[in-house]
Steps between C-alpha positions, in 0.01 A plus 500: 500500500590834495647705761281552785495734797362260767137636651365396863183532659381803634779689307424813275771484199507814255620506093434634197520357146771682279504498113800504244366588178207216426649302793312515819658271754324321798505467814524198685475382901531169676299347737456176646270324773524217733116395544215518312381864494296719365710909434318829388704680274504919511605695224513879566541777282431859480203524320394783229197549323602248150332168528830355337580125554835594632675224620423099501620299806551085436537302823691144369590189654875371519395299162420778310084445558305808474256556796201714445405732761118511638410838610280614864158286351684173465481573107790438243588887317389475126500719221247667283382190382516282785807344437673392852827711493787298642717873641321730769439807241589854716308767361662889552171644640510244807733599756491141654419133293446170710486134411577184749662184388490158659865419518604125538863459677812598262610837340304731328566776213383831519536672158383869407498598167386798304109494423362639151645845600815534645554742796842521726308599793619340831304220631488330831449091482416305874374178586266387838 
């Protein structure tokens, strides 16, 4: 995998995506878990008033296995046409975007990416 900055519960980590011409890197944090558990994922922003997909965060396991995130009903996210989205999409008008995760025991991937429109804004990424 790639480089990862290792993430722990309860801790509030901060980035922000850069971009080199088309390039737009990602970044990536580490997390693992002894028991079977279930984590709520924060992403927080500053938030303005475009209703930009911004940035895209994909929770992996060890094997490379996409997770898909259920948000505060229990429901999977999906697009426009109900397609189950397997990334948490972060939207810039939303200052704060949850989704939980059951977590079986092993390491975990925590990737953020650019969205549709790319923004360098600093975000802050935490895990309870």
């Amino acid at each position: 995998p790639q480089t990862a900055n290792e993430l722990t519960k309860g801790q509030k980590i901060s980035g922000s995506l850069m971009q080199s011409g088309l390039t737009v890197d990602t970044d990536v944090f580490s997390y693992h878990v002894d028991t079977l558990t279930v984590v709520t994922l924060t992403f927080e922003h500053n938030a303005n008033s475009l209703n930009r997909h911004a940035w895209s965060v994909e929770v992996t396991n060890a094997d490379g296995n996409i997770l898909s995130p259920i948000d505060s009903k229990g429901q999977p996210f999906v697009d426009a046409n109900g397609a189950v989205l397997p990334y948490l999409p972060v939207y810039s008008d939303q200052a704060i975007t949850q989704a939980t995760y059951t977590l079986a025991p092993g390491d975990y991937y925590f990737r953020v990416r650019s969205g549709l429109y790319f923004t360098s804004d600093t975000y802050t990424l935490s895990v309870e």
